[in-house]
TORGU-132245 format. One record per atom (N, C-alpha, C): residue number from 1; residue in three letters; x, y, z. Coordinates in nm, 3 decimals. Layout:
<lumzas>
[NUM ALA [X Y Z]];
...
</lumzas>
This chain:
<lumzas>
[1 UNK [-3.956 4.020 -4.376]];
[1 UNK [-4.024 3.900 -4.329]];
[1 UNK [-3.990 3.879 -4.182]];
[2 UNK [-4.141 3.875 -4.131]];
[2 UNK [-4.076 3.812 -3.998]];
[2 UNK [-4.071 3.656 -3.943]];
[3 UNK [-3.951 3.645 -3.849]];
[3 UNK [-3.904 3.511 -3.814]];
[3 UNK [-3.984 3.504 -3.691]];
[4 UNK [-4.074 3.398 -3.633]];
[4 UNK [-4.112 3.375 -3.481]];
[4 UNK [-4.096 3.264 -3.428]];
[5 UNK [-4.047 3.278 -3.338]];
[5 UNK [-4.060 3.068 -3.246]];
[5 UNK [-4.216 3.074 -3.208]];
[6 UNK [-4.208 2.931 -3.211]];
[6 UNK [-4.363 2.905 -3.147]];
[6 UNK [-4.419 2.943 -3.063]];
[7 UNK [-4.303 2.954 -2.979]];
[7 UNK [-4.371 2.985 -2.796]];
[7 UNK [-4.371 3.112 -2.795]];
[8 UNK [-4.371 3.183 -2.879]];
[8 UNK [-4.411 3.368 -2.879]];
[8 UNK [-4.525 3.423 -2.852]];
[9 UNK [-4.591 3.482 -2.772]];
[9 UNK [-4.698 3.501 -2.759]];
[9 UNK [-4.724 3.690 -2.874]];
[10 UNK [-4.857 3.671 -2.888]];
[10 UNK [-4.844 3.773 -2.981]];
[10 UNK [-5.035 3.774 -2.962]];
[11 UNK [-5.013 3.965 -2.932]];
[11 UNK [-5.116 4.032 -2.875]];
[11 UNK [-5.185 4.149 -3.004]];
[12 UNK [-5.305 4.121 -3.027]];
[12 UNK [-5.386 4.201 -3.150]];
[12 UNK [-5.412 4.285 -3.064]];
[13 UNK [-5.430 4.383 -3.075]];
[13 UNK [-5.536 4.550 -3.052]];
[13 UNK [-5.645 4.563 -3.096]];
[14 UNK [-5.726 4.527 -3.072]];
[14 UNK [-5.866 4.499 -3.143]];
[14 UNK [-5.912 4.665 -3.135]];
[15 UNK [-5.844 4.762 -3.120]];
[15 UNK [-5.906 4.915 -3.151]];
[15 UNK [-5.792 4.949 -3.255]];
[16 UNK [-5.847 5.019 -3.361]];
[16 UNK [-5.812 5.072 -3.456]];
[16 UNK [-5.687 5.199 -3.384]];
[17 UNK [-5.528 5.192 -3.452]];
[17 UNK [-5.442 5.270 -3.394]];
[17 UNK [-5.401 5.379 -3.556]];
[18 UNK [-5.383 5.498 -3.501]];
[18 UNK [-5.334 5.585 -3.578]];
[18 UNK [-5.194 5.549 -3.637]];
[19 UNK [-5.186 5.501 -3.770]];
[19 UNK [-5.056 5.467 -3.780]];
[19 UNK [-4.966 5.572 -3.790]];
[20 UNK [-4.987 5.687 -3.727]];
[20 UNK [-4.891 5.769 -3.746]];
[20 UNK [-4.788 5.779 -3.636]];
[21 UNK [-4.837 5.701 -3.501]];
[21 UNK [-4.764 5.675 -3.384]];
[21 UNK [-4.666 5.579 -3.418]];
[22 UNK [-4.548 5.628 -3.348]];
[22 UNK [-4.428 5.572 -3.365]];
[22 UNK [-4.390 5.439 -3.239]];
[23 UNK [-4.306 5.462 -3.204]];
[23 UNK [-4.240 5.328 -3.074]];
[23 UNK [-4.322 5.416 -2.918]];
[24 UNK [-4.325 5.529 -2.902]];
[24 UNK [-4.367 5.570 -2.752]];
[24 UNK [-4.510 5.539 -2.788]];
[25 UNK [-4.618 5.601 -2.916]];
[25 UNK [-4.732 5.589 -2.924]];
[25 UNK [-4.780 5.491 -2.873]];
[26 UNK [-4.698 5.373 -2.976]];
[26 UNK [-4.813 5.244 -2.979]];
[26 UNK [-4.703 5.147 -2.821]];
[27 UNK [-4.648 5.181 -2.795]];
[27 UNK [-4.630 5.178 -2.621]];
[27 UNK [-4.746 5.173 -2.540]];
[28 UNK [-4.767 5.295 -2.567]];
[28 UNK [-4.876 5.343 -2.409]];
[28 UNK [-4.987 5.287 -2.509]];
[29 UNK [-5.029 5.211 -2.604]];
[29 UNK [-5.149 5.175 -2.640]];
[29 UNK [-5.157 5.039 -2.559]];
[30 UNK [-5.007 4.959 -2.589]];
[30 UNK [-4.987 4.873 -2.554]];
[30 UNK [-5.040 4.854 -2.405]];
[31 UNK [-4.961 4.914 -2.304]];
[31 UNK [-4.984 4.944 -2.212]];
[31 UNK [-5.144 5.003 -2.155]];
[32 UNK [-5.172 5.111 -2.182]];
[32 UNK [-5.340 5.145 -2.156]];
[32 UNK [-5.463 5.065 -2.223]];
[33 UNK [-5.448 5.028 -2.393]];
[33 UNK [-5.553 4.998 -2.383]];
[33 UNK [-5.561 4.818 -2.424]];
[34 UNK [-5.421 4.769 -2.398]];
[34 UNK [-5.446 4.612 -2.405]];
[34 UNK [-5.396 4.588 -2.295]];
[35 UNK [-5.328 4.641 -2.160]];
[35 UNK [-5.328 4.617 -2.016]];
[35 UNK [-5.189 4.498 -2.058]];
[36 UNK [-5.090 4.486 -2.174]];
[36 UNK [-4.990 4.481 -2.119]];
[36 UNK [-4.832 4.509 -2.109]];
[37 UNK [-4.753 4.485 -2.098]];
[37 UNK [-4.596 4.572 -2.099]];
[37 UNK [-4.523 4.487 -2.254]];
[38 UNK [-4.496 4.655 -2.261]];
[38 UNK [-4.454 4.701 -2.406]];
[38 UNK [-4.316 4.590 -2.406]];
[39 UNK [-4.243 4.594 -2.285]];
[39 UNK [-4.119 4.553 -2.267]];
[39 UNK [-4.137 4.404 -2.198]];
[40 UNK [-4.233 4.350 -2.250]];
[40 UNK [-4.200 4.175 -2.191]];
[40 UNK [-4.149 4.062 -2.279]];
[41 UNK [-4.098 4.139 -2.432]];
[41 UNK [-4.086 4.045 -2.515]];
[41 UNK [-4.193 4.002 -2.603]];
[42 UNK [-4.341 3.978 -2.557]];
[42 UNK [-4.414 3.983 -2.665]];
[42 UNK [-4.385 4.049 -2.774]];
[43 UNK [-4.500 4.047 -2.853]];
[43 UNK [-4.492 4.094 -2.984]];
[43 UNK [-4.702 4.227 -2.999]];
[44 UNK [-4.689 4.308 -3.058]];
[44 UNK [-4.825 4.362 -3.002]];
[44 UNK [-4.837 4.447 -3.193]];
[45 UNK [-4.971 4.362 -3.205]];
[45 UNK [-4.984 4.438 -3.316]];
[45 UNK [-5.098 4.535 -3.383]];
[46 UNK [-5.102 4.617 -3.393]];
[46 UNK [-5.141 4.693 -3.440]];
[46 UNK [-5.219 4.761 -3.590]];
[47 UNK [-5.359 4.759 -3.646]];
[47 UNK [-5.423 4.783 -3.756]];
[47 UNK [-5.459 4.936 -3.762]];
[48 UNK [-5.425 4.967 -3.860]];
[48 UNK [-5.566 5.120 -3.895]];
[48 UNK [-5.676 5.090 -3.910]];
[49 UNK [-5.758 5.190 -3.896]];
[49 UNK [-5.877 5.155 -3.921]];
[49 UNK [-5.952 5.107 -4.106]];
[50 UNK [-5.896 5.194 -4.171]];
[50 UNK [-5.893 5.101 -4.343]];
[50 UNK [-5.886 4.943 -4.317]];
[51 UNK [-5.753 4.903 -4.246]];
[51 UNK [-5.729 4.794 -4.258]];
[51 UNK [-5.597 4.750 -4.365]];
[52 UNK [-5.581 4.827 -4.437]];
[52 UNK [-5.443 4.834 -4.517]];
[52 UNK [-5.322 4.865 -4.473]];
[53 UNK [-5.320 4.880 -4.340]];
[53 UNK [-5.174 4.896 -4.238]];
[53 UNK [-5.154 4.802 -4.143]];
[54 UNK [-5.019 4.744 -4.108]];
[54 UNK [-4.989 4.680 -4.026]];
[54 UNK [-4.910 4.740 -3.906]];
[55 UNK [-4.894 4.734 -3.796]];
[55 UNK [-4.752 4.797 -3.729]];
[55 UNK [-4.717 4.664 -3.592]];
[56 UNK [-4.638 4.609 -3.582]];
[56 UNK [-4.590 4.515 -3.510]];
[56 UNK [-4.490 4.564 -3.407]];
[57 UNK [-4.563 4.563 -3.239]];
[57 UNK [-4.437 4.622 -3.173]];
[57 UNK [-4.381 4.517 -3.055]];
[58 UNK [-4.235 4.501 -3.071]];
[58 UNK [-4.139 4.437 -3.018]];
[58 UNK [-4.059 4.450 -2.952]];
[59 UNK [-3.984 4.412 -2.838]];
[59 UNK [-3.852 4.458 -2.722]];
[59 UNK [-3.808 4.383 -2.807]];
[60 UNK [-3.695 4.397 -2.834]];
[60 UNK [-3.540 4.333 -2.905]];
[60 UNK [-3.457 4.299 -2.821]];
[61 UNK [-3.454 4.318 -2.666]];
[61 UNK [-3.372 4.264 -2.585]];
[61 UNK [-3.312 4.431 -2.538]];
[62 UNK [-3.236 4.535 -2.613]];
[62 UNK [-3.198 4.575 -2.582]];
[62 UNK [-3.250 4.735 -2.636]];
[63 UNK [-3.365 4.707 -2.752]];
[63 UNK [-3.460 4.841 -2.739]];
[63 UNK [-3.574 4.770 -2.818]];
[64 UNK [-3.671 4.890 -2.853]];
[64 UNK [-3.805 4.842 -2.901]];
[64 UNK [-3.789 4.826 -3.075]];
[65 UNK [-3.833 4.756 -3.120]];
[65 UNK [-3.852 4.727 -3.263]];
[65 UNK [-3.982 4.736 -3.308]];
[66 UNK [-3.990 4.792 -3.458]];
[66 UNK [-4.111 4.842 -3.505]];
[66 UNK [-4.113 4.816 -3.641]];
[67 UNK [-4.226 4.665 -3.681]];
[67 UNK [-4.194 4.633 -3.841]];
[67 UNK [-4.325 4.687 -3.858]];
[68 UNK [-4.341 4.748 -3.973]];
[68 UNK [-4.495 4.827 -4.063]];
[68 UNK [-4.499 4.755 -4.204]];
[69 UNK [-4.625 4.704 -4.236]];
[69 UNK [-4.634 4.672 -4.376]];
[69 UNK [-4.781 4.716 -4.445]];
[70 UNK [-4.783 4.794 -4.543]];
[70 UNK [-4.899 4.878 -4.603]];
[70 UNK [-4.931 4.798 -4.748]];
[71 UNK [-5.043 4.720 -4.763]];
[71 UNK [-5.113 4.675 -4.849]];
[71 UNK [-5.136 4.789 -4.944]];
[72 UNK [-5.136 4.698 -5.076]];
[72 UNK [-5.136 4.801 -5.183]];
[72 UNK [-5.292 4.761 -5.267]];
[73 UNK [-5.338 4.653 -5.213]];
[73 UNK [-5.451 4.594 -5.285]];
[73 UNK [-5.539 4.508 -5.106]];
[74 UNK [-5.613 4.516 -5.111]];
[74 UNK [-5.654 4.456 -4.993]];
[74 UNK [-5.642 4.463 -4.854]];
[75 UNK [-5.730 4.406 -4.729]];
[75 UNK [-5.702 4.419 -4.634]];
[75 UNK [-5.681 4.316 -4.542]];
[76 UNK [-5.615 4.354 -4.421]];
[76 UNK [-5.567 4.279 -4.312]];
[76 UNK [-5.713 4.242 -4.213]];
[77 UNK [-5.740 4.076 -4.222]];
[77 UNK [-5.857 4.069 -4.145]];
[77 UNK [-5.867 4.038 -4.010]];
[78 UNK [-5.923 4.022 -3.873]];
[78 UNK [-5.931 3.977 -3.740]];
[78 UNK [-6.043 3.987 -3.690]];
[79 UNK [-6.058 3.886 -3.596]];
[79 UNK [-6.239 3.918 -3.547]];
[79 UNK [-6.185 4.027 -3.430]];
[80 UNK [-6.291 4.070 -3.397]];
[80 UNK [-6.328 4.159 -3.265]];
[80 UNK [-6.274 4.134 -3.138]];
[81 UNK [-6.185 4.163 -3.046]];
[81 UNK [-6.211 4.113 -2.909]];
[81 UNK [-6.296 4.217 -2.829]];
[82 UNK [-6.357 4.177 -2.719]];
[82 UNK [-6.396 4.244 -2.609]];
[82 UNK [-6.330 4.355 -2.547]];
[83 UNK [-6.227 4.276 -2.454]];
[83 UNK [-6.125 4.405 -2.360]];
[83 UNK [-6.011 4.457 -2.438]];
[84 UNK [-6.035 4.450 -2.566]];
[84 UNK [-5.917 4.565 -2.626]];
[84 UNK [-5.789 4.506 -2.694]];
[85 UNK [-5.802 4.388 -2.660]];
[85 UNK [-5.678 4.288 -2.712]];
[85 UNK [-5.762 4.152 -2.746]];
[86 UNK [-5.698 4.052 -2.820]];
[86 UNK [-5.674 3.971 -2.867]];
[86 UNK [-5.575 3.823 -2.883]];
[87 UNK [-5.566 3.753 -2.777]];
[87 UNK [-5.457 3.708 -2.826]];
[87 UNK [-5.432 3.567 -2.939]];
[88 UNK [-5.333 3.592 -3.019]];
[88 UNK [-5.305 3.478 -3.152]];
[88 UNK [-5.200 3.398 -3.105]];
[89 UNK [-5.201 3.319 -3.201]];
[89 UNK [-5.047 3.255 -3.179]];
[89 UNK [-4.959 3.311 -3.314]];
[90 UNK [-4.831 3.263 -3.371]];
[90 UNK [-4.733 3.318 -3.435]];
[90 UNK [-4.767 3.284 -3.507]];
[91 UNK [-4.841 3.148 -3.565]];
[91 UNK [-4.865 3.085 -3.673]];
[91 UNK [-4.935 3.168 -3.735]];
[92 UNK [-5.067 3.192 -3.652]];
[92 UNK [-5.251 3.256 -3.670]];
[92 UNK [-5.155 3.453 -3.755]];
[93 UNK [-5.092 3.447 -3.702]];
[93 UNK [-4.990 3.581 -3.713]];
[93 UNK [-4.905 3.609 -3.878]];
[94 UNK [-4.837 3.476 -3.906]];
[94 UNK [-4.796 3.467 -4.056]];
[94 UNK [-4.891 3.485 -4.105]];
[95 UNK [-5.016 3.398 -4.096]];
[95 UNK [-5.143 3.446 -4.203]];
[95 UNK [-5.215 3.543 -4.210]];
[96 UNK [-5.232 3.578 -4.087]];
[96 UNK [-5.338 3.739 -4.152]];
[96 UNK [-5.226 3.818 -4.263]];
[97 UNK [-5.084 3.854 -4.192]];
[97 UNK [-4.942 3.917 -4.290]];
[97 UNK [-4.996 3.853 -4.404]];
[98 UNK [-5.013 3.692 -4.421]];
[98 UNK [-5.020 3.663 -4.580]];
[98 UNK [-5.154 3.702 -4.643]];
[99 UNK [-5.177 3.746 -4.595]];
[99 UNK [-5.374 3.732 -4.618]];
[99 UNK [-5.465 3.631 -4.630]];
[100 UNK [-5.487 3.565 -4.543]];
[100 UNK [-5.543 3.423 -4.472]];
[100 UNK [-5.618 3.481 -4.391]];
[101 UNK [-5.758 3.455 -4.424]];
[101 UNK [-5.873 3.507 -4.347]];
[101 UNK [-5.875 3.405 -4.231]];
[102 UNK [-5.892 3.435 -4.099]];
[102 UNK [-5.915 3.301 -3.999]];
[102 UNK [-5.995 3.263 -3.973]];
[103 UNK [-6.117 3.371 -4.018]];
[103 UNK [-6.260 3.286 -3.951]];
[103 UNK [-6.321 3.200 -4.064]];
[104 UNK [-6.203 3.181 -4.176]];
[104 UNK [-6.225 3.078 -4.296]];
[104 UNK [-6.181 2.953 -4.282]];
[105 UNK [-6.068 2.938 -4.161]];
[105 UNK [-5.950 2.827 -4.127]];
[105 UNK [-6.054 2.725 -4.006]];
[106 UNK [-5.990 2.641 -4.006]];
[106 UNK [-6.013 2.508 -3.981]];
[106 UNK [-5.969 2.476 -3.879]];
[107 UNK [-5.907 2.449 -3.768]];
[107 UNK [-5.804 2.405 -3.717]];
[107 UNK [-5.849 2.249 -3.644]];
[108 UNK [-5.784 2.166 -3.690]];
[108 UNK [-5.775 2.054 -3.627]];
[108 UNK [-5.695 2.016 -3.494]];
[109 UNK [-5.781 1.905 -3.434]];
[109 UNK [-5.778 1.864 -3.258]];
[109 UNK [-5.657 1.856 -3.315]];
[110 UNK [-5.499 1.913 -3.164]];
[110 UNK [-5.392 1.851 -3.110]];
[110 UNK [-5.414 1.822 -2.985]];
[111 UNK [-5.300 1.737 -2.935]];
[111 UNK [-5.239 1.741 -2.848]];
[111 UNK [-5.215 1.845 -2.766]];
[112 UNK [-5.240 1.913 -2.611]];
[112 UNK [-5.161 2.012 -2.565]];
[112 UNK [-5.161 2.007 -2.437]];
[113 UNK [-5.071 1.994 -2.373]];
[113 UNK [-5.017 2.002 -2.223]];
[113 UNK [-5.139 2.083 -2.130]];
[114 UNK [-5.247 2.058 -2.005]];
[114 UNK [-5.322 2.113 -1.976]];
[114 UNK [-5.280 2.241 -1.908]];
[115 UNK [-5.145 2.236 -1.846]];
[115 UNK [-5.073 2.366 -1.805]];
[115 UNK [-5.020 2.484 -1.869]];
[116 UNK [-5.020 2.434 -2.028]];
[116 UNK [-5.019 2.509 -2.152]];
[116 UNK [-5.107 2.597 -2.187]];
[117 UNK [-5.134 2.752 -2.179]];
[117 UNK [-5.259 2.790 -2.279]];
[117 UNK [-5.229 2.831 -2.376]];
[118 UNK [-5.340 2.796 -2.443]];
[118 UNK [-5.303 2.806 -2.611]];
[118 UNK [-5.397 2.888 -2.683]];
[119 UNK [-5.361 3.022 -2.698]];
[119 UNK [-5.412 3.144 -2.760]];
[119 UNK [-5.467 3.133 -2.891]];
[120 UNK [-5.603 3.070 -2.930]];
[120 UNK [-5.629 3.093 -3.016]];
[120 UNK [-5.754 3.198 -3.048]];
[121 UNK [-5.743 3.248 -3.223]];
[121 UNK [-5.840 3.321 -3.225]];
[121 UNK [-5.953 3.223 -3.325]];
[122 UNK [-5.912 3.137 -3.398]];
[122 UNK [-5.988 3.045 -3.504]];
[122 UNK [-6.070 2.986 -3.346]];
[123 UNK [-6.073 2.947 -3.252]];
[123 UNK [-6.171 2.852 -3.196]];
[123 UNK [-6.275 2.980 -3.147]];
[124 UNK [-6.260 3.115 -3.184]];
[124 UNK [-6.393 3.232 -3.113]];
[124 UNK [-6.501 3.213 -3.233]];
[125 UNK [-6.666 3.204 -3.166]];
[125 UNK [-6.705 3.149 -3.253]];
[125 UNK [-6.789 3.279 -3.297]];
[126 UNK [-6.786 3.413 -3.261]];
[126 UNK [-6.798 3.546 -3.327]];
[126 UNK [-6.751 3.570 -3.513]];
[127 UNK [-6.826 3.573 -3.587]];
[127 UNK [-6.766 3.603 -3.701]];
[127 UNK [-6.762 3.729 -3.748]];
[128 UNK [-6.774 3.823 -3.641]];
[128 UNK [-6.767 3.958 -3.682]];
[128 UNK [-6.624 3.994 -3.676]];
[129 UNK [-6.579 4.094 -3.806]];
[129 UNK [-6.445 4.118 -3.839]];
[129 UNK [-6.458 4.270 -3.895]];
[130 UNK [-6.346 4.358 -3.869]];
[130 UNK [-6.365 4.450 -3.866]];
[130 UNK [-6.402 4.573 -3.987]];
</lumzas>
């Protein structure tokens, strides 16, 4: 299970990755095809194309971390982005893991600081999913 603080930013791959790539692979995916660094602390995650794989990649402070979780019944859902990435928040992040479709979710008006941006994927009004 993973633990996240709020203020985590956390980056989808909206292109289907070979889960057979390890920590350098999904690096330079990170890097080439979502334009950003593997090593900033984000969090960058990663689908097969089935959709029954997960791969989550992480700096730990002092190397890269790599959690994978493979559905045994069902799949992992997300809409589409454009330039290759996606970005969620941590919350939007527990649920797809739980299987919580988002373009089913709701999200109600907060509060939020205008200097704040706030990464969501529930307000894209695309319902195409992969």
């Amino acid at each position: 299970m993973l633990t996240l603080s709020a203020g985590i930013r956390v980056f989808v791959c909206t292109k289907a990755a070979d889960m057979r790539k390890g920590f350098d692979g999904l690096s330079a995916m990170a890097s080439e095809v979502m334009k950003q660094d593997p090593l900033s602390g984000h969090l960058f995650v990663f689908r097969n194309h089935r959709g029954d794989r997960l791969k989550v990649l992480y700096w730990g402070g002092d190397g890269l971390c790599l959690w994978y979780k493979r559905l045994e019944a069902g799949t992992f859902e997300w809409k589409k982005g454009e330039e290759g990435t996606v970005e969620i928040t941590s919350a939007e992040l527990m649920m797809l893991i739980e299987g919580i479709s988002l373009a089913r979710v709701e999200r109600r008006k907060r509060f939020c600081l205008p200097s704040v941006k706030q990464p969501n994927l529930l307000h894209k009004p695309s319902p195409v999913l992969f």
